[in-house]
C-alpha positions in Angstrom: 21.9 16.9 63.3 21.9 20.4 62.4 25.7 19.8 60.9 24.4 17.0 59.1 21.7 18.6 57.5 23.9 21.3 56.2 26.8 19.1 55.1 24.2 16.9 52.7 22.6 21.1 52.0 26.0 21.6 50.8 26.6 18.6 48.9 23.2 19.3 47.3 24.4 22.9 45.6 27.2 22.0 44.6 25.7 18.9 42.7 23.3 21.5 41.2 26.6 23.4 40.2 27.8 20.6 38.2 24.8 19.8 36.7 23.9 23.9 35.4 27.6 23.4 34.2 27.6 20.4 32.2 23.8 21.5 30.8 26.0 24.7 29.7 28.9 22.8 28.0 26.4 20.4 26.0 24.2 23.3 24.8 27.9 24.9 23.8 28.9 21.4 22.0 25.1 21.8 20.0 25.7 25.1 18.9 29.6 24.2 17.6 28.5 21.3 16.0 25.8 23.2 14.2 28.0 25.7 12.8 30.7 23.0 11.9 27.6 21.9 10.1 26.8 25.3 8.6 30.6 25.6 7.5 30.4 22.7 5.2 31.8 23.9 1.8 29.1 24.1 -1.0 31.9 23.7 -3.5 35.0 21.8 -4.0 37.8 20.4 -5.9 38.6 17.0 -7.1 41.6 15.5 -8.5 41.4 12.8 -11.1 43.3 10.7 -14.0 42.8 11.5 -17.5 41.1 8.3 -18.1 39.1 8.2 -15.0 37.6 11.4 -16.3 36.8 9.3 -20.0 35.1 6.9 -17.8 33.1 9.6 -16.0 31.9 11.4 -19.3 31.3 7.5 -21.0 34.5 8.4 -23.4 35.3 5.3 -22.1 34.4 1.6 -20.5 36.9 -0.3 -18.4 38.0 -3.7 -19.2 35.8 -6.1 -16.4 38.6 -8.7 -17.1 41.7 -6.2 -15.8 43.2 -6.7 -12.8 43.3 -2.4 -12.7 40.1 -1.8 -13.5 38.6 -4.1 -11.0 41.1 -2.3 -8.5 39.9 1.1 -10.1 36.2 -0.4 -9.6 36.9 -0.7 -6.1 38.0 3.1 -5.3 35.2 4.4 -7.8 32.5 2.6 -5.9 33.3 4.9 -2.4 34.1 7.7 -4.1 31.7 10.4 -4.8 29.4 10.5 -7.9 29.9 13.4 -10.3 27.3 14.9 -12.6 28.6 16.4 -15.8 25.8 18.2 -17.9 27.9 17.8 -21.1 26.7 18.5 -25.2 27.9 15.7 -27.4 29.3 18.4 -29.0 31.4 19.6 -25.6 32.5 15.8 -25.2 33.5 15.6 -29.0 36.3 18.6 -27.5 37.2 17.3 -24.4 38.3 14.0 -26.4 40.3 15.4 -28.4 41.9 17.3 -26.0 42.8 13.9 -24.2 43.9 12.5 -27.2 46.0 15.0 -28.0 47.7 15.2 -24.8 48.0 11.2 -24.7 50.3 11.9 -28.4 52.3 14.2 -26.7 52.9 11.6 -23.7 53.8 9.1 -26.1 56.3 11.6 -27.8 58.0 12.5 -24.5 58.4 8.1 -23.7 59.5 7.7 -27.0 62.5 10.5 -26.5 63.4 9.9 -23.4 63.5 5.7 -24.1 65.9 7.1 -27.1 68.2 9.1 -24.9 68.2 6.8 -22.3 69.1 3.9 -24.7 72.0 6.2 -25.6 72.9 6.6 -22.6 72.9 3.4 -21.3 75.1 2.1 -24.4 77.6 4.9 -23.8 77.6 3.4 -20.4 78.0 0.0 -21.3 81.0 0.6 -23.5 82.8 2.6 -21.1 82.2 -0.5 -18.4 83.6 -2.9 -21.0 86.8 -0.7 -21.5 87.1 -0.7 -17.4 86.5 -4.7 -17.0 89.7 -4.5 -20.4 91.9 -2.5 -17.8 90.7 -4.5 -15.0 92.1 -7.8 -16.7 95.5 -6.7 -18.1 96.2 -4.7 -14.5 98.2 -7.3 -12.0 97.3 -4.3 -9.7 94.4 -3.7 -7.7 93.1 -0.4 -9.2 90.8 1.5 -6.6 90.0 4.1 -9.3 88.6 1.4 -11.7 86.4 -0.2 -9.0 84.8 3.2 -8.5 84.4 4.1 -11.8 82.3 0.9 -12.5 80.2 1.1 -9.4 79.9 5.3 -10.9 78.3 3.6 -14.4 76.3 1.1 -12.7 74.8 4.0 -10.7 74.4 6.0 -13.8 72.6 3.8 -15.7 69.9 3.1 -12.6 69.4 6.7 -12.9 69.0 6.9 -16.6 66.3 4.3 -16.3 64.4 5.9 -13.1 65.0 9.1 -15.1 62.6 7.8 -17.7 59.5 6.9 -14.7 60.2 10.1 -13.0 59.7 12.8 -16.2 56.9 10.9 -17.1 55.3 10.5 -13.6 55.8 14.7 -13.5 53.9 14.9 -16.9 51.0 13.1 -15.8 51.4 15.2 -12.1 51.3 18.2 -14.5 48.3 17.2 -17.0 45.9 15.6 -14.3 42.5 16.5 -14.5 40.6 18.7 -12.0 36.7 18.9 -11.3 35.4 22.0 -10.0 32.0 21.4 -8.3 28.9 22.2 -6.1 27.5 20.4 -3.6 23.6 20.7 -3.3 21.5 19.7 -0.6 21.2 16.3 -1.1 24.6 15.9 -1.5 24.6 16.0 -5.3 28.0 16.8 -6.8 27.5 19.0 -10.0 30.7 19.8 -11.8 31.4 23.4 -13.0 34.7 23.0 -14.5 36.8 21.1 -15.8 40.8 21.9 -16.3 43.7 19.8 -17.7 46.6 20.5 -16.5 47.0 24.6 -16.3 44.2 25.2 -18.6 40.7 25.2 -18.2 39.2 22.3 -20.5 35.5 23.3 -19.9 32.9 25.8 -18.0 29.7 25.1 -17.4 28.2 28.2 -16.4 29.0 29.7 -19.9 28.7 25.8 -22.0 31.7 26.7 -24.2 35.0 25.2 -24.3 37.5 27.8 -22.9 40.6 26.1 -23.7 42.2 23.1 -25.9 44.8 21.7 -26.8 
């Protein structure tokens, strides 16, 4: 009996263990979880197109009718709401900024479509001359095979060249928000860059940069 009592004595304390142990761990969980909480940036950074940022400053309405902007819709409606406190005056700037770098984006498609299209025709021709050699040979030429899988490969690059440099100029002028989060989880923009250059500060209500 006495055995007993101290087997079910034992059992008892370490029971009591487990419990003052797990009590520790969850008060340790609390206090990490509050200073995750506490660690929450109060500013941030947000990456978005040129004409999202029209629509966000009223520059601009979407098109309820487009198959985009419904898809555009979509993403807008779970993403964070920005504030912008913005002068007519400031958004006068900021769209004319846009607008100028949407001229230089149409200058860049409208070179590279012209070198591409000369490209492409060089290309062509030279293909026609190898299909000429092709014909008159009673051989089967190796070389000539090669070279007109070499210009059909050339001319797929010339025309993803065209996407790519223009997919890096948009990379290279997309828009950034700088703002703060307040307690109610308010997101007040700061600043605002295009590209490299900042397009407007807040804190000082100028424009820094254009265009």
């Amino acid at each position: 009996m006495k055995k007993d009592f101290q087997k079910v004595s034992g059992l008892l304390s370490k029971v009591a263990l487990v419990l003052v142990t797990l009590s520790a761990a969850t008060g340790s969980f609390a206090n990490e979880a509050q200073g995750l909480q506490a660690e929450v940036p109060a500013q941030g950074r947000a990456s978005l197109t040129v004409e999202d940022l029209q629509t966000l400053l009223g520059l601009k309405t979407r098109d309820p009718s487009s198959q985009v902007a419904v898809q555009e819709q979509d993403v807008l409606a779970t993403a964070p709401i920005f504030q912008v406190k913005m002068s007519a005056a400031e958004k006068a700037l900021v769209s004319k900024a846009i607008n100028s770098l949407k001229m230089e984006r149409v200058k860049l498609a409208k070179k590279l479509e012209q070198e591409k299209a000369s490209k492409v025709n060089e290309l062509r021709a030279e293909r026609r001359a190898i299909q000429i050699s092709r014909t008159h040979s009673t051989d089967k030429n190796a070389s000539l095979s090669q070279n007109l899988f070499s210009s059909l490969l050339a001319e797929a690059n010339a025309e993803a060249g065209v996407e790519s440099a223009l997919s890096d100029f948009d990379q290279n002028n997309s828009v950034e928000l700088q703002f703060a989060v307040s307690a109610d989880g308010t997101r007040s923009v700061l600043a605002i860059k295009l590209g490299s250059k900042m397009l407007w500060n807040g804190d000082s209500n100028s424009m820094l940069a254009s265009r």
